[in-house]
SEVO-864840 format. One record per residue (C-alpha): x, y, z; residue number from 1. Coordinates in nm, 3 decimals. Layout:
<rs>
R        X        Y        Z  lokol
R        X        Y        Z    NUM
...
</rs>
This chain:
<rs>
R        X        Y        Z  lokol
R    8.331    8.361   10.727      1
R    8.255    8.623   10.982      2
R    7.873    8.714   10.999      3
R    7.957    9.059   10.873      4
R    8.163    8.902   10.557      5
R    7.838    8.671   10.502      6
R    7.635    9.001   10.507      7
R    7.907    9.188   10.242      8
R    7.910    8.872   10.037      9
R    7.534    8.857   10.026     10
R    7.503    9.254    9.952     11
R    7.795    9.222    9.668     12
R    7.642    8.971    9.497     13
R    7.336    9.084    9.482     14
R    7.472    9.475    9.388     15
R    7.770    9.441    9.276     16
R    7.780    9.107    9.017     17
R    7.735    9.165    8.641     18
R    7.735    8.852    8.395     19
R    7.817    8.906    8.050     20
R    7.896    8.610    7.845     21
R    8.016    8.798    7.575     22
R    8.303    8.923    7.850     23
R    8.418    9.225    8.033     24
R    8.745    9.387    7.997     25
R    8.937    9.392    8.319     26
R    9.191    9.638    8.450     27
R    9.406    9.344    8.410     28
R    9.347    9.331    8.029     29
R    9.186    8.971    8.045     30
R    8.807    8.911    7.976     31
R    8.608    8.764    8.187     32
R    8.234    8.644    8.184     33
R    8.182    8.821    8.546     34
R    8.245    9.189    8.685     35
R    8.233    9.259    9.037     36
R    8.157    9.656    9.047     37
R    8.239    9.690    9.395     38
R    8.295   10.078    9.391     39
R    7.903   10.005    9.412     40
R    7.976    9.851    9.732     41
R    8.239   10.113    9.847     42
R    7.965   10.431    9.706     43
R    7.703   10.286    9.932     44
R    7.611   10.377   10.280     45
R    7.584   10.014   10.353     46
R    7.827    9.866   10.195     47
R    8.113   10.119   10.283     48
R    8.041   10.081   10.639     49
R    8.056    9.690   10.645     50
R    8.395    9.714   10.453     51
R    8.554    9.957   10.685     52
R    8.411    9.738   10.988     53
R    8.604    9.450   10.847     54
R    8.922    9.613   10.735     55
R    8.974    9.795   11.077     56
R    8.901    9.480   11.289     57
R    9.147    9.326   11.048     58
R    9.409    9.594   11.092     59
R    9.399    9.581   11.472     60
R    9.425    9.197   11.472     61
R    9.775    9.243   11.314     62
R   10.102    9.172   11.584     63
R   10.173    9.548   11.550     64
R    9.900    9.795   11.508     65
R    9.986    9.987   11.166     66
R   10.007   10.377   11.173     67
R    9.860   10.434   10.785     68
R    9.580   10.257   10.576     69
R    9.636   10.338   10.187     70
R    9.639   10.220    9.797     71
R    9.642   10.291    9.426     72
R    9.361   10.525    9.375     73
R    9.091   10.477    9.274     74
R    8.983   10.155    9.431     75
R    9.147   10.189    9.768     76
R    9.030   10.596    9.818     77
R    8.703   10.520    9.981     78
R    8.827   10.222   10.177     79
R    9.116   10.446   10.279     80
R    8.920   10.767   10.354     81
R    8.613   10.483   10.535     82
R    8.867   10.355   10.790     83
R    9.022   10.701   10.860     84
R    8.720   10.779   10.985     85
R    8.632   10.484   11.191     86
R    8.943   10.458   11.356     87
R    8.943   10.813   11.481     88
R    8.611   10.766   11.625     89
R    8.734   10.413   11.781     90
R    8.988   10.592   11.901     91
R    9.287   10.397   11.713     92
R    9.356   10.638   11.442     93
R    9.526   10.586   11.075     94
R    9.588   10.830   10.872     95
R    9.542   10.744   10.501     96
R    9.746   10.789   10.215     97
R    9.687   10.716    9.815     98
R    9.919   10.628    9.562     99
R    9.886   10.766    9.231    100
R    9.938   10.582    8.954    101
R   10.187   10.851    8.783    102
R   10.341   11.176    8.925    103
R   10.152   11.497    8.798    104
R   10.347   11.768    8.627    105
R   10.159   12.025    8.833    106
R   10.147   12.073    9.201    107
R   10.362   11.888    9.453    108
R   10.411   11.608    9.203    109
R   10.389   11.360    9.485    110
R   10.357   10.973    9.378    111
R   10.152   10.920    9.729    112
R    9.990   11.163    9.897    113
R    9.988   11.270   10.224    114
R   10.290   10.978   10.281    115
R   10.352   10.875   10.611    116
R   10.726   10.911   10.703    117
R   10.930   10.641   10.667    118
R   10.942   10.346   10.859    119
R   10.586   10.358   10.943    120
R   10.383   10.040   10.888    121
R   10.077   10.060   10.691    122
R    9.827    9.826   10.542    123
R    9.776    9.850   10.164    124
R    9.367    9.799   10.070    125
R    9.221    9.687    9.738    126
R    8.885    9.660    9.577    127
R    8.930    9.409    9.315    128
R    9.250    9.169    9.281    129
R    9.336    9.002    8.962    130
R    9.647    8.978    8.878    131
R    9.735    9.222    9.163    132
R    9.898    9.487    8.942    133
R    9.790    9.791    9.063    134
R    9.811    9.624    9.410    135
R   10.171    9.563    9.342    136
R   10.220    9.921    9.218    137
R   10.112   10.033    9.564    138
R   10.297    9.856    9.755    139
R   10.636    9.900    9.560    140
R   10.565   10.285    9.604    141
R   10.471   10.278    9.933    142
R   10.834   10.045   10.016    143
R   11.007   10.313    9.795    144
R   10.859   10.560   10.047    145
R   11.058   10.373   10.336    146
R   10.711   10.264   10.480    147
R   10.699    9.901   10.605    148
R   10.376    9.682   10.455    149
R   10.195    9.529   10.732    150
R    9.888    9.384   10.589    151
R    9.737    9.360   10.249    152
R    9.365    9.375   10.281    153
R    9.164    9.358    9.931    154
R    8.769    9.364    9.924    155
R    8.752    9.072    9.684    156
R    9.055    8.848    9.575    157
R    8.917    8.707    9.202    158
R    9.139    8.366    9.278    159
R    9.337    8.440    8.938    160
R    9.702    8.474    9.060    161
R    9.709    8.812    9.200    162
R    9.714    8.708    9.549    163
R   10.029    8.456    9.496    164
R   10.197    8.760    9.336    165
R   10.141    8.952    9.606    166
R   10.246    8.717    9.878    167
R   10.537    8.695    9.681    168
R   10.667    9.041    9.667    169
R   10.604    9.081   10.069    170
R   10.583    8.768   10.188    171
R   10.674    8.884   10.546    172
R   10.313    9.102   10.515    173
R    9.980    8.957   10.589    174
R    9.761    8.892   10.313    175
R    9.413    8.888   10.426    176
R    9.113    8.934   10.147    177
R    8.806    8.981   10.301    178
R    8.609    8.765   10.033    179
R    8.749    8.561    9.721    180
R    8.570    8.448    9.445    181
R    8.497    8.096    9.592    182
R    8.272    8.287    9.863    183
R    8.092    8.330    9.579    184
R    7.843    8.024    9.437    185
R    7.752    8.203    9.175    186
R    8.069    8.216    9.081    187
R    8.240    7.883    9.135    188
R    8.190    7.763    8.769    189
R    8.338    8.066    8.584    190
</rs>
């Protein structure tokens, strides 16, 4: 674990991590004893920054740089709109794209917006991964688009069979999660 992983582990845990033994519901529809909030992370001018430090020095470590950075709003909209940013000012630029989770009857009625044009390889980004549903919404949207996934880069993979479902479905794209749960030691018993 890179030192500033260690310092996002240490910052999510301590901000982020909510214990309820009676459970939690989960976007996945299982409950769990443990919630990890991280739009806390992502609405934080500490956080935020640390996550788009790691997710652009992840991005240009790929064989190819990619041309977009996107995902299913809502998790992957600050991430997204974080390493915009950064890699304008490092003078790499992305653009950014989200994917809605259903076309609106109003407006453009665009599944993602601001698309890149086909053929364009992007990395898909993620808060929280479970079962990797709404990751796996992305992406198929994104291939429907014609754009090529490059990287899948998730804040925090929860170790429950959403990152083998994901390597699955592009297994020629790297999967890369910045933490899992087993960073975690308060963790590694639930």
């Amino acid at each position: 674990m890179t030192p500033k992983q260690e310092e996002l582990r240490r910052f999510i845990e301590e901000r982020c991590l909510i214990h309820r033994p009676e459970g939690i519901r989960l976007a996945s529809g299982k409950i769990s004893r443990y919630y990890l909030d991280c739009r806390v992370a992502l609405l934080d001018p500490r956080g935020l920054p640390l996550v788009a430090e790691i997710v652009l020095e992840k991005a240009a470590a790929l064989p190819e740089r990619p041309d977009a950075i996107g995902g299913a709003i809502v998790g992957a909209v600050p991430i997204t709109a974080a390493v915009v940013l950064l890699s304008a000012s490092r003078g790499t630029p992305m653009t950014g794209f989200m994917v809605r989770r259903e076309v609106k009857a109003h407006g453009t009625q665009k599944k993602i917006e601001n698309a890149p044009p086909p053929g364009s390889r992007v990395v898909i980004v993620e808060d929280v991964v479970t079962t990797g549903g709404s990751t796996l919404d992305a992406i198929g949207a994104a291939e429907e688009a014609g754009l090529r996934i490059a990287a899948v880069i998730p804040l925090v993979d929860r170790e429950e069979g959403g990152g083998d479902a994901i390597r699955a479905r592009v297994p020629a794209a790297s999967y890369q999660p910045i933490l899992l749960k087993s960073d975690f030691p308060a963790l590694r018993e639930s």
